[in-house]
C-alpha positions in Angstrom: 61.6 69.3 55.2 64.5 69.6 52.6 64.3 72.5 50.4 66.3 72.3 47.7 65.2 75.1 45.8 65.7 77.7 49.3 69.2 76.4 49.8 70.1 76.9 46.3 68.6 80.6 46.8 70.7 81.2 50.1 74.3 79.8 48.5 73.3 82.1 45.2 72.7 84.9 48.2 75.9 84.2 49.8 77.9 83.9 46.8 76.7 86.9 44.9 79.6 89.5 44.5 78.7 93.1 45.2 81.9 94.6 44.1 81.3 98.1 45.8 80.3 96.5 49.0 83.4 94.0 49.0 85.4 96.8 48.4 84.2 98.9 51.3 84.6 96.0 53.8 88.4 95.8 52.5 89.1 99.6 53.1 87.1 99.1 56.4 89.4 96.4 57.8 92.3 98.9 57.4 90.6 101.4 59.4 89.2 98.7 62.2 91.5 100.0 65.1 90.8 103.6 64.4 88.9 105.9 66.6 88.1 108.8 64.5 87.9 108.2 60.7 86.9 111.1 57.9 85.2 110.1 54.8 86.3 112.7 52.4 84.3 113.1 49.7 80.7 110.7 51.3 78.6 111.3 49.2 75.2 109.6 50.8 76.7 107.6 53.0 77.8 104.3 51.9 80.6 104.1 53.4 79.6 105.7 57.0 77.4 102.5 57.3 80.1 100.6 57.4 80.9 102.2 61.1 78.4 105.7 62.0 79.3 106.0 65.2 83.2 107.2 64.5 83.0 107.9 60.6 82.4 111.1 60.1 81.4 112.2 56.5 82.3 115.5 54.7 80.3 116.5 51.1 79.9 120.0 49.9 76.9 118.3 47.9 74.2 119.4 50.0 71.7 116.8 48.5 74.0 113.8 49.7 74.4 115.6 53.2 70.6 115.4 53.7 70.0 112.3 52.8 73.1 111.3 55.0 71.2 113.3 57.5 68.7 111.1 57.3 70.2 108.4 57.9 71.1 109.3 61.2 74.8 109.8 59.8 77.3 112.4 61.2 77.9 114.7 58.6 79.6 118.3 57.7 79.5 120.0 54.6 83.0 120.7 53.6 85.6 121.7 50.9 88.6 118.9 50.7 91.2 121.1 49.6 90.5 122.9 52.9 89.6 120.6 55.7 87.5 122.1 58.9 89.7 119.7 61.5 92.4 120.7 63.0 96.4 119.4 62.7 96.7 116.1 63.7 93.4 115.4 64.8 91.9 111.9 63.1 93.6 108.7 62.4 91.7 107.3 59.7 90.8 109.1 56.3 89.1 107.4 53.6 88.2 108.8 50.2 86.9 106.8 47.8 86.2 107.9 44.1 86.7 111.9 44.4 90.2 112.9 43.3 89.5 112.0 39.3 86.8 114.9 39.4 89.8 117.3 40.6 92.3 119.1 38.6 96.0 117.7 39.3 96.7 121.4 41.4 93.4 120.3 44.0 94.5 116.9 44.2 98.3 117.6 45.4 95.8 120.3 48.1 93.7 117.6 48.9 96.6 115.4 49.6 98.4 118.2 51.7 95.3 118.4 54.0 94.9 114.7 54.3 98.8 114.9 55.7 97.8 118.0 58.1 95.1 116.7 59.8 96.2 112.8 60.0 97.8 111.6 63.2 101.0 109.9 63.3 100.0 106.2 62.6 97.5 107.4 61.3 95.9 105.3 58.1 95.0 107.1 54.8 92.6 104.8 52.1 92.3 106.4 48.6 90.0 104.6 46.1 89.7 105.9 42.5 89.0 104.4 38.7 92.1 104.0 36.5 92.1 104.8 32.9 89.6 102.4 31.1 87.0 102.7 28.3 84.3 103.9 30.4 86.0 106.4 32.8 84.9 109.2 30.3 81.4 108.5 30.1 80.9 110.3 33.5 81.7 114.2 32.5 82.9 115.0 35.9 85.8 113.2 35.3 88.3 115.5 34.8 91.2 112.8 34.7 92.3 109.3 36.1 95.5 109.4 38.7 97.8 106.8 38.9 98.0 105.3 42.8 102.0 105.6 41.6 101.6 109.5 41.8 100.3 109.5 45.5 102.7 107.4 46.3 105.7 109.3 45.0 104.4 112.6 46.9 103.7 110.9 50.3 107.2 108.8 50.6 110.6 109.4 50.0 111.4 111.5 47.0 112.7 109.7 44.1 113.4 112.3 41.5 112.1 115.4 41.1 108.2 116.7 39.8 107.0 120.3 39.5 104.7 120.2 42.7 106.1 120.4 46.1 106.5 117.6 47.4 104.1 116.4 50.2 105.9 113.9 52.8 108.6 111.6 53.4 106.5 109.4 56.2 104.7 107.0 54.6 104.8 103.7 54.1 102.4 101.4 51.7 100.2 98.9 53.5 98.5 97.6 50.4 97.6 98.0 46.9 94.9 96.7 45.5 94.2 96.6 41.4 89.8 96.5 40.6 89.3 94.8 37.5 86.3 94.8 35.6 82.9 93.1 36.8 80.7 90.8 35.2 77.4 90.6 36.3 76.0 87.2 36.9 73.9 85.2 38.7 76.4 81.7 38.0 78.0 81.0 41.3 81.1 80.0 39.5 81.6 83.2 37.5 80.9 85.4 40.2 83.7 83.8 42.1 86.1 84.0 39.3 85.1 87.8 39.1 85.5 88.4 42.4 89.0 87.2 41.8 89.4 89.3 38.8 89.7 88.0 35.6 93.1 88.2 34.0 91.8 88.9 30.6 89.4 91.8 32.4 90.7 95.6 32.1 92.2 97.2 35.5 89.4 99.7 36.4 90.7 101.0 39.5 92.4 100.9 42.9 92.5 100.7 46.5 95.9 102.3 47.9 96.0 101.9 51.9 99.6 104.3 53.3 100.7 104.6 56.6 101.6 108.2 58.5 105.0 107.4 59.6 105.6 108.7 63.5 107.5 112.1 62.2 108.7 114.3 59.4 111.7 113.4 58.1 
């Protein structure tokens, strides 16, 4: 018999926008034809879900290790700015809300250990918040970074800066602007939000670079 009120239920189900788990999809699809993919920075594991039989999470937060442990997730406890794998040696690194709790010096670190141990080819997916009214209210945030900045570092200089710069290999695949989120259970709204409203405040990125074949 027709049940109105359970089909409403399941198109509300379908429709409803989970902005974090949209998100990892998207970095996901980048990273679909890699074999051996690092998630810097896992936390407890959201993201190994996604694939937890070639992601491969590093933390130094011991708590989120565990409970990635748990999980059945392969895990390491590790510090970014000095990665336990060797040159070369994965093809897929993403890192998703970590560098805005580092100070500028540990994020250019970070980035030269991402370039050491990625693979030509190799696919790099940095996620972070941009500067909006709430990006203070967490007090590790030391600062927001500008997906601009990585960029310059990791492709070919144009103009100077007073840290070394990183690469000339990459390329950009995509780069993706968050804006705000509504929460809502109107089908209509969450669509438009998922979207992004043009009125809503840029809240953070997705910025998915290519390892070029060589050093140039």
């Amino acid at each position: 018999m027709f049940n109105a009120k359970t089909l409403l239920i399941k198109i509300r189900q379908k429709m409803w926008y989970d902005q974090k788990q949209e998100w990892d999809k998207i970095a996901f699809s980048f990273l679909n034809q890699c074999k051996n993919i690092i998630d810097a920075g896992c936390g407890e594991g959201r993201f190994i879900a996604q694939d937890k039989n070639r992601i491969t999470g590093i933390d130094w937060n011991e708590t989120s290790l565990n409970k990635c442990k748990s999980l059945g997730y392969n895990v390491i406890k590790g510090d970014l700015r000095q990665l336990p794998f060797d040159d070369g040696s994965v093809d897929g690194i993403h890192c998703s809300h970590v560098i805005e709790h580092f100070q500028p010096e540990d994020v250019h670190k970070i980035l030269s250990e991402f370039d050491r141990v990625l693979t030509p080819k190799g696919i790099l997916v940095i996620r972070a918040p941009l500067l909006w009214r709430h990006f203070y209210s967490d007090l590790t945030h030391i600062r927001p970074y500008n997906p601009e900045a990585i960029i310059h570092y990791l492709t070919p200089l144009r103009g100077g800066r007073t840290l070394p710069h990183i690469s000339n290999s990459y390329k950009v695949l995509c780069l993706k602007k968050r804006f705000g989120h509504i929460d809502s259970r109107n089908i209509v709204i969450n669509m438009l939000t998922r979207l992004g409203f043009p009125w809503l405040s840029r809240t953070g990125f997705m910025l998915v670079l290519q390892k070029g074949e060589r050093q140039k």
